[in-house]
ZAROKOL-462088 format. One line per 3 residues: their letters; for each residue x, y, z of N, C-alpha, C. Coordinates in steps of 0.2 Angstrom, whole numbers. Each point is the difference from the previous one (the first is absolute). Example, Ala and Ser with C-alpha at 12.3 -4.5 7.8 and 13.67 -1.06 7.14 Angstrom:
% ZAROKOL-462088
as> 66,-28,39,-4,6,0,4,6,0 | -2,5,-4,4,6,1,-4,5,3
This chain:
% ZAROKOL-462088
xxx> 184,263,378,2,-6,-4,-7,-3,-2 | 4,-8,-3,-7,-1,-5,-4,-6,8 | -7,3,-2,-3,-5,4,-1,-4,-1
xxx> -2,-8,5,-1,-8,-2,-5,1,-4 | 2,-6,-4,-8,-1,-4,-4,-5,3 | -5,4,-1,-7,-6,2,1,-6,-3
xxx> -4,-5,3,-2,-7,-4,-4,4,-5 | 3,-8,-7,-4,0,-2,4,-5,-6 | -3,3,-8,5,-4,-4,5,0,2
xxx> 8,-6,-5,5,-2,1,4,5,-3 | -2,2,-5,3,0,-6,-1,10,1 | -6,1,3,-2,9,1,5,0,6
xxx> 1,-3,2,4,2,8,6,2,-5 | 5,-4,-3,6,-1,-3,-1,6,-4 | -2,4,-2,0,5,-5,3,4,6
xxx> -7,1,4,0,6,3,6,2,6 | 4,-6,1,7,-1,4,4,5,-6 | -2,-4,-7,6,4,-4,0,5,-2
xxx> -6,5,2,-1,7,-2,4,4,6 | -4,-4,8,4,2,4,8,1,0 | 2,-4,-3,8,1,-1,2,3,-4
xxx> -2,0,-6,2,7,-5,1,6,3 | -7,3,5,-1,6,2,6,1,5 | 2,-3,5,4,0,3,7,0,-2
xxx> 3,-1,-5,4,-2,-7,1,9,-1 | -7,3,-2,4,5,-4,0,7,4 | -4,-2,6,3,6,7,6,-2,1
xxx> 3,-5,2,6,0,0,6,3,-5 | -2,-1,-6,7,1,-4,-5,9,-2 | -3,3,0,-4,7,-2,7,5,3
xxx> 0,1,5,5,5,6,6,-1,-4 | 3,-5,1,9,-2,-4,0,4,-7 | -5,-2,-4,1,2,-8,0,9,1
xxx> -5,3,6,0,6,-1,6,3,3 | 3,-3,5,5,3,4,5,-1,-7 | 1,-4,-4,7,0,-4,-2,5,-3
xxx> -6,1,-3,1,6,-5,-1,8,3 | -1,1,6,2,4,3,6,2,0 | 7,-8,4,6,0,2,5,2,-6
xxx> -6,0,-8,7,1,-7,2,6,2 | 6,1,0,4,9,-5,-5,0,-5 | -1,7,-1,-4,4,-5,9,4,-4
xxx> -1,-3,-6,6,5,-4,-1,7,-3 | 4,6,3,-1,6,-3,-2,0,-7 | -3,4,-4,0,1,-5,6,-1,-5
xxx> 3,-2,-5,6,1,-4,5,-5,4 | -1,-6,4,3,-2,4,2,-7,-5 | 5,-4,-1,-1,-5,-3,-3,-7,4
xxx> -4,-2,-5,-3,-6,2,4,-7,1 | 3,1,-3,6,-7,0,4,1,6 | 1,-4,5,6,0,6,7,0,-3
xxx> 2,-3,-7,8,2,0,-1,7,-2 | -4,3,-1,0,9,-3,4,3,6 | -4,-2,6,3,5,6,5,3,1
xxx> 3,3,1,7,4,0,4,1,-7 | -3,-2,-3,3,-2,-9,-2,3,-4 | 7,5,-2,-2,5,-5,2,-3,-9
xxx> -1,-6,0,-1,-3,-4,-5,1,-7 | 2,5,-6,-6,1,-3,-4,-3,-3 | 2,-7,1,-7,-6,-3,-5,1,6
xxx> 1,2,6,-6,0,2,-5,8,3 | 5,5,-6,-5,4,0,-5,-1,-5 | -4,5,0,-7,-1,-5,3,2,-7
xxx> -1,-4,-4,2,3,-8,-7,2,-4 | 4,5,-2,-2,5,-5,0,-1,-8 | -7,-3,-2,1,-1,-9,0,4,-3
xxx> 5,4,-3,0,6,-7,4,-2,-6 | -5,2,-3,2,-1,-8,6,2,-2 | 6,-2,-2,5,3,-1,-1,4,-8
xxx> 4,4,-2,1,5,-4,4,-6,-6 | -5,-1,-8,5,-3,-4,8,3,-1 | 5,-5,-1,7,4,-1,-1,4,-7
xxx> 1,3,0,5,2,-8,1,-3,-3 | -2,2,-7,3,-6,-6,7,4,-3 | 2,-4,-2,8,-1,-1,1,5,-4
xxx> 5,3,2,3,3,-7,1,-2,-8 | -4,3,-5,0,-1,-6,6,0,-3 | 4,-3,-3,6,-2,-4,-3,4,-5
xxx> -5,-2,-4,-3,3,-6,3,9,0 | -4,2,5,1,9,4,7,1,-1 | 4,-5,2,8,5,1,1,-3,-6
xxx> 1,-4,-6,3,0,-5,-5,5,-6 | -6,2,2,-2,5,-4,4,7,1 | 0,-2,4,3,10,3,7,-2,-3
xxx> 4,-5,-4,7,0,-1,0,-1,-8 | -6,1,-2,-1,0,-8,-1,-4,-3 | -3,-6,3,-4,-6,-2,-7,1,-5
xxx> 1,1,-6,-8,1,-3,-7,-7,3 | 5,-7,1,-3,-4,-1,-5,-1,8 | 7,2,5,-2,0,6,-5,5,0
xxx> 0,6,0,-6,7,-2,-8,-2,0 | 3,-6,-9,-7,-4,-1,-2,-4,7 | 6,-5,1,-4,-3,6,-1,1,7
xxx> 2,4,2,-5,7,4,-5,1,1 | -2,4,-7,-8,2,0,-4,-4,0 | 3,-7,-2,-6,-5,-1,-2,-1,8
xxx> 7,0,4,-4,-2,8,-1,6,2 | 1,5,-1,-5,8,4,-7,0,-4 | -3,-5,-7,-7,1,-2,-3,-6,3
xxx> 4,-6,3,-2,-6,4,-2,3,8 | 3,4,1,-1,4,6,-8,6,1 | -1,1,-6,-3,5,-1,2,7,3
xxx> 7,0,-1,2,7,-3,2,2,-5 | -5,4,-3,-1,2,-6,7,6,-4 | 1,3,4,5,6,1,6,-3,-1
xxx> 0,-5,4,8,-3,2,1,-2,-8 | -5,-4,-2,0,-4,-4,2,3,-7 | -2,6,-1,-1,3,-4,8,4,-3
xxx> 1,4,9,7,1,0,7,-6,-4 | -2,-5,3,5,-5,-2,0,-1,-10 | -6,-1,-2,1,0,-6,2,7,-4
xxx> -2,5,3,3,6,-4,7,-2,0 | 3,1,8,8,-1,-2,1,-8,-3 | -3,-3,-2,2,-7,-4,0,2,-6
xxx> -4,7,-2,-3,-1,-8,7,6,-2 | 3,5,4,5,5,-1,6,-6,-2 | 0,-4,4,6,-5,-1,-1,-6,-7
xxx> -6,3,-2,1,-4,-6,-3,-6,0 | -5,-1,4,-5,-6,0,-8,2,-1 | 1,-4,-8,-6,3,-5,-5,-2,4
xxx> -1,-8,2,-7,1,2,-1,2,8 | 3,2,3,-3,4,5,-2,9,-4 | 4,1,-4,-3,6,-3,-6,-1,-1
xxx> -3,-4,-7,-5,-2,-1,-5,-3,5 | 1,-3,7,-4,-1,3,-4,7,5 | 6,5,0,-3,6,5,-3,5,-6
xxx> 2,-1,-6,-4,4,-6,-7,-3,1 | -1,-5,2,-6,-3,-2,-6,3,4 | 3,-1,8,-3,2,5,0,8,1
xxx> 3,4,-2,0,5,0,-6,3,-5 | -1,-4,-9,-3,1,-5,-10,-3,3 | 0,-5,3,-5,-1,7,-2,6,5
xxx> 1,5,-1,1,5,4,1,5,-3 | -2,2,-6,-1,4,-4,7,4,1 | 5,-4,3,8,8,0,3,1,-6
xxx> -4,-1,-7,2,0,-6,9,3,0 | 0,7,3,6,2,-1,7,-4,3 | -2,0,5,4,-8,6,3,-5,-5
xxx> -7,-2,-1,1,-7,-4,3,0,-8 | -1,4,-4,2,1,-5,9,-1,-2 | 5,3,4,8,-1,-1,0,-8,3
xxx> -3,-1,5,2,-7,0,-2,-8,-4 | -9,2,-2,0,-3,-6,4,0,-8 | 2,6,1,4,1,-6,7,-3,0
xxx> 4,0,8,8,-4,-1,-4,-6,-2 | -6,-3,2,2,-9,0,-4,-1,-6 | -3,5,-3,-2,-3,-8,5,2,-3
xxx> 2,7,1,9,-1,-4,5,-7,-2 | -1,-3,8,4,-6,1,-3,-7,-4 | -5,1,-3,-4,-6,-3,-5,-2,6
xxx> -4,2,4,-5,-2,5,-8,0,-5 | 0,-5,-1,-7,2,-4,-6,1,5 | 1,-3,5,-4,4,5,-3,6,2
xxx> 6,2,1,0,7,0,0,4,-4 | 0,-2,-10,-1,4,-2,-6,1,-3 | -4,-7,2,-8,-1,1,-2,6,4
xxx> 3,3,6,-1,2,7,1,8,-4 | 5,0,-3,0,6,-2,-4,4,-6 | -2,-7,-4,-6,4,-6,-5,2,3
xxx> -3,-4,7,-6,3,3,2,4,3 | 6,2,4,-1,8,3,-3,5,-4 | 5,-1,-8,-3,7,-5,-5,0,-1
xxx> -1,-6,-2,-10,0,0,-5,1,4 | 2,-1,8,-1,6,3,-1,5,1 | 8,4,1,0,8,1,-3,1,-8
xxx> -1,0,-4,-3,1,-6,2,6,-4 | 5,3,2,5,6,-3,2,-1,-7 | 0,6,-4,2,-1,-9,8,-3,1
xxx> 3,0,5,7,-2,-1,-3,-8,1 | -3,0,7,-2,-10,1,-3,-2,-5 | -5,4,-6,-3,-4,-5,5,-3,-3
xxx> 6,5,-3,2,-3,-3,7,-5,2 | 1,1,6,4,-6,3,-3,-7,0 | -7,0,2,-4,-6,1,-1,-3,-7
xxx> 3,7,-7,-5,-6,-4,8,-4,-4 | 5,4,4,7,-5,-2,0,-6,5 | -3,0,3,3,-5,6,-7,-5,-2
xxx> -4,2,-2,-5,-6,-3,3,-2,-6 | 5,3,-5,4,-5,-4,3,-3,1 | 4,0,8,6,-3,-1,-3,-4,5
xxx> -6,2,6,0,-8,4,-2,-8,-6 | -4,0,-6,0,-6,-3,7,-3,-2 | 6,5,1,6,-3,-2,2,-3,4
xxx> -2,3,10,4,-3,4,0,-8,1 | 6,-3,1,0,-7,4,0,-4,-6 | 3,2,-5,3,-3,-5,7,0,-1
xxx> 2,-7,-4,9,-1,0,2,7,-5 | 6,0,4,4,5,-3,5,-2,-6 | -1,-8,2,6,-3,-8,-4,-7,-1
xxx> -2,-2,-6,-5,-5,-1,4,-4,-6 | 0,-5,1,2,-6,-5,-6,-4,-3 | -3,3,-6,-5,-3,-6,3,-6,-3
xxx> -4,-6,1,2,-6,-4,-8,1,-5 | 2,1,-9,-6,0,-4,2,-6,-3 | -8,-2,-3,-1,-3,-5,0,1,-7
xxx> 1,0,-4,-1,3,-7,-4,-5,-5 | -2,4,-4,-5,-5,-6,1,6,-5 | 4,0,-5,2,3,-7,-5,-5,-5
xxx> 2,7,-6,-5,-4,-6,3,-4,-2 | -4,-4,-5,-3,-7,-1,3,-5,4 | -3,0,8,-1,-5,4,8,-1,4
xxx> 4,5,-1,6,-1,2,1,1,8 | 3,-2,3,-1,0,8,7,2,5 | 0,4,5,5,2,1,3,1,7
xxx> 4,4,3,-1,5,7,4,4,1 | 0,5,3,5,4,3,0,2,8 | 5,2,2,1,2,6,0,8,1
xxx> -3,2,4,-1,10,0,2,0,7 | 7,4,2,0,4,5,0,6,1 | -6,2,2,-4,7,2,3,3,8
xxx> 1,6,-3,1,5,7,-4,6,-1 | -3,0,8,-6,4,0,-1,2,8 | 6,4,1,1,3,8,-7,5,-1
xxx> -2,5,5,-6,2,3,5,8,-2 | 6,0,-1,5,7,2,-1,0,-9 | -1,-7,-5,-3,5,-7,-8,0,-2
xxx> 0,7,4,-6,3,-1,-7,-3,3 | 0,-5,5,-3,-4,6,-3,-5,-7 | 6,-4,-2,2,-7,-5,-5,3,-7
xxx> -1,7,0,-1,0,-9,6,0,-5 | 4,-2,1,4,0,-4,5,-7,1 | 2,-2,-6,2,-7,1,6,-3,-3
xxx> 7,-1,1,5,-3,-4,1,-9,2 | 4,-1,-7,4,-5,2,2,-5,-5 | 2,-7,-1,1,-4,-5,-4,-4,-1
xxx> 1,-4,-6,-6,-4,-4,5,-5,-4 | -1,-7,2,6,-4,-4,-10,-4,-3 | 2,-2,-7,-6,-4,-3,3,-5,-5
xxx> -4,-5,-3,1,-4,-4,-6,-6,-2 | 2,-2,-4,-5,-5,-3,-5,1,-4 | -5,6,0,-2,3,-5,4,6,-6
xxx> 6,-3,0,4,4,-4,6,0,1 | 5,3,-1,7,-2,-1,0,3,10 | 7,0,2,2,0,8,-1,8,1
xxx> -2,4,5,1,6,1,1,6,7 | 5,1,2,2,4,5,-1,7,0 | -6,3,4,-2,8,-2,-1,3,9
xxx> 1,5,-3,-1,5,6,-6,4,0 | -4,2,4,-5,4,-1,-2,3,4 | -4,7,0,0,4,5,-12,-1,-3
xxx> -3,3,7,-6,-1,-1,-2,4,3 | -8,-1,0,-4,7,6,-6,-7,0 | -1,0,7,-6,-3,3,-5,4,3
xxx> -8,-3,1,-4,4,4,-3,-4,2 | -2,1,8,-4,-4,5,-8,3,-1 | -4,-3,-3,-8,1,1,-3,0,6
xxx> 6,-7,4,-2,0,8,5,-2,1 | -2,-5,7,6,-3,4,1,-6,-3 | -5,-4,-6,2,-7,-3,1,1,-7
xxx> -2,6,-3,1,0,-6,3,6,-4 | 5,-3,-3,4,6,-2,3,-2,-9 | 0,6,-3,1,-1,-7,7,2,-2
xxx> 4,-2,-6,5,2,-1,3,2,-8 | 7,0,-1,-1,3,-7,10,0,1 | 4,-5,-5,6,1,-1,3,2,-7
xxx> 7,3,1,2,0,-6,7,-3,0 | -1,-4,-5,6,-4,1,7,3,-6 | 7,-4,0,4,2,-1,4,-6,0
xxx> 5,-4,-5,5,-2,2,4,-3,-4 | 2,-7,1,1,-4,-5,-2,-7,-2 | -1,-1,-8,-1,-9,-1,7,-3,1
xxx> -2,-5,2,7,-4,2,3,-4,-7 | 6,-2,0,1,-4,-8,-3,4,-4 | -1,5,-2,-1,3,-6,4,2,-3
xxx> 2,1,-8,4,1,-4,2,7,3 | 7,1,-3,3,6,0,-5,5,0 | -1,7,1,-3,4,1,-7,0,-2
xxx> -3,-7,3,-8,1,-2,0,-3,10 | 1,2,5,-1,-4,3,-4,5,6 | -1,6,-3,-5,5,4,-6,-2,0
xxx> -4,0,8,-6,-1,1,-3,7,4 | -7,1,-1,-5,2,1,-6,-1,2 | -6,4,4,-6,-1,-2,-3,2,7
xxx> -4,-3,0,-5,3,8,-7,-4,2 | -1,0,6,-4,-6,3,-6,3,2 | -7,-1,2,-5,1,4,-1,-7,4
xxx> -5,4,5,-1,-4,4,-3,2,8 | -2,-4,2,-3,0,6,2,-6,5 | -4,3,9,5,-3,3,-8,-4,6
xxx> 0,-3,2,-5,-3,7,8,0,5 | -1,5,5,5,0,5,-2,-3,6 | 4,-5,3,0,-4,6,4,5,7
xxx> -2,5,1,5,4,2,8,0,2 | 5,-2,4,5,0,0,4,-6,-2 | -4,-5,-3,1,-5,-3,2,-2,-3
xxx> -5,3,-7,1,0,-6,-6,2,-4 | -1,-4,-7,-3,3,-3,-2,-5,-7 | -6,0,-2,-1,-6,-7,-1,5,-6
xxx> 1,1,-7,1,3,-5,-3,-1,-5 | -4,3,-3,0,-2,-8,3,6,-3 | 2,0,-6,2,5,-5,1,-1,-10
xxx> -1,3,-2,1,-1,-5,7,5,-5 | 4,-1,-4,5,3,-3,4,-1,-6 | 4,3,-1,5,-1,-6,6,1,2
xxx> 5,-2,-4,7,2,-2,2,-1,-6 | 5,1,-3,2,-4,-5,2,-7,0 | 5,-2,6,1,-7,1,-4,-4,0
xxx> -10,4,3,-4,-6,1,-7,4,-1 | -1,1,-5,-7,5,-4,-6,-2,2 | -3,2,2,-8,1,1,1,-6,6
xxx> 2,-1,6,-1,-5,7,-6,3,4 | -2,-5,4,-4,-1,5,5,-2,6 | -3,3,7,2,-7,4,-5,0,9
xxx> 2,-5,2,-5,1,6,9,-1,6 | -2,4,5,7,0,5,0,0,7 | 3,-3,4,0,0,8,5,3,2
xxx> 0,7,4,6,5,1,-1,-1,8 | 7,-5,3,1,-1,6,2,6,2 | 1,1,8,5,5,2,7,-1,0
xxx> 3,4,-1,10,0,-2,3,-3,8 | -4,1,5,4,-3,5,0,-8,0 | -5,-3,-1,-2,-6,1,4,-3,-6
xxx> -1,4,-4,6,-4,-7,10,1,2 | -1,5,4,7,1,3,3,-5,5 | -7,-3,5,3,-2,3,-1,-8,-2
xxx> -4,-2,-6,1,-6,-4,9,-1,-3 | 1,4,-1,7,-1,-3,5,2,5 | -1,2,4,7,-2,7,-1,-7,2
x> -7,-3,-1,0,-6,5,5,-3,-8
């Protein structure tokens, strides 16, 4: 143990008591700490460390196992079973989720039978894709149903496949479809409100309702009536026309008229005559006119014109 301290300082004596004690201190508690960690149970491997674990087949205290589970299934498509029951529409909207999917096949499957059932622009969207892929043969019945049907798209789609394959049959297919696409996406019935300016300074108007379907002869041909007045006595005529598109905005015309002056004496009350003119087309809108012409009711006229479309005037007069 510790030996006395010599005289000496107060203060060095004091120190050296409290070293002595410390050391004595930490032999004493040395044995106890090693003896406990000798005295612990050692736990088998795989043994749980928690004491309510023991006898407990509780599986919160086995080891868990992180695994990514598998995403579920997406749901069955409604779309899918009302196409397979004849839905053109459903078909369409299908294909659009099998090309969001990026399956192309499925996709493609779905508009075909959309486009058998008579949904034009799935034809024309798989003619399109097919014409991108030079399957000119593929692509050609299908662009054909939905330009049949008025798809101007697709009968854009279709002037370039001929122009493509380049065959004596395609030249001369492509060079009809080059006259009839400046016709396309024009009104098929047009209501012309004109201005008239008759000789010496007389001033007037008439109204023209033109019919001008794609089915006569892709709108070169043109019927309908002509009520006029104020440059001449009143006059109600019929007239049949032939038009030509230059392009998509500009197209020329040419009437022959027929009919009658209104209040005219007994049998002078037959009218005649024929119009020129041209057209600045606003495509399915309408259209701005100048022309110049005759009749008898109103000899030697001018007029300038704004030809709405027949719907827009139709649904004026329901409201």
């Amino acid at each position: 143990m510790c030996a006395m301290a010599r005289p000496g300082s107060k203060w060095l004596r004091r120190a050296r008591e409290l070293a002595c004690l410390a050391g004595v201190l930490a032999l004493a508690l040395s044995p106890r700490a090693a003896l406990a960690q000798e005295s612990a149970p050692s736990l088998p491997d795989g043994a749980p460390s928690h004491p309510s674990c023991e006898g407990s087949s509780d599986t919160a205290c086995a080891p868990v196992e992180h695994e990514l589970s598998a995403p579920p299934p997406p749901p069955s498509s409604d779309a899918s079973k009302t196409c397979e029951q004849g839905n053109p529409n459903a078909c369409a909207e299908l294909a659009d989720v099998k090309l969001k999917a990026k399956d192309l096949p499925a996709a493609e499957d779905a508009w075909l039978r959309a486009c058998t059932l008579g949904h034009q622009v799935s034809c024309a969207t798989l003619g399109k894709r097919r014409l991108e892929r030079s399957e000119y043969d593929a692509a050609e019945p299908l662009l054909q149903q939905a330009a049949d049907a008025g798809d101007a798209d697709a009968s854009r789609a279709l002037l370039a496949l001929h122009e493509r394959r380049g065959t004596a049959v395609d030249r001369e297919s492509a060079a009809e479809l080059r006259a009839a696409a400046a016709a396309l996406e024009k009104p098929d019935v047009e209501g012309v409100f004109q201005y008239r300016f008759g000789p010496s300074a007389t001033i007037g108007g008439a109204f023209v309702l033109n019919v001008q379907p794609m089915a006569f002869w892709n709108r070169r041909i043109t019927a309908g009536f002509l009520f006029a007045g104020g440059t001449g006595p009143a006059e109600l005529d019929g007239f049949l026309g032939a038009q030509a598109f230059a392009n998509e905005l500009l197209a020329g015309y040419v009437r022959v008229l027929a009919g009658s002056i209104l209040n005219a004496p007994t049998n002078q009350g037959l009218n005649y005559g024929a119009e020129l003119g041209a057209k600045l087309c606003w495509g399915e809108i309408g259209h701005l006119e100048v022309s110049v012409g005759s009749s008898r009711a109103s000899p030697m006229h001018a007029s300038v014109g704004l030809g709405v479309n027949g719907i827009f005037l139709l649904a004026l007069l329901l409201h």
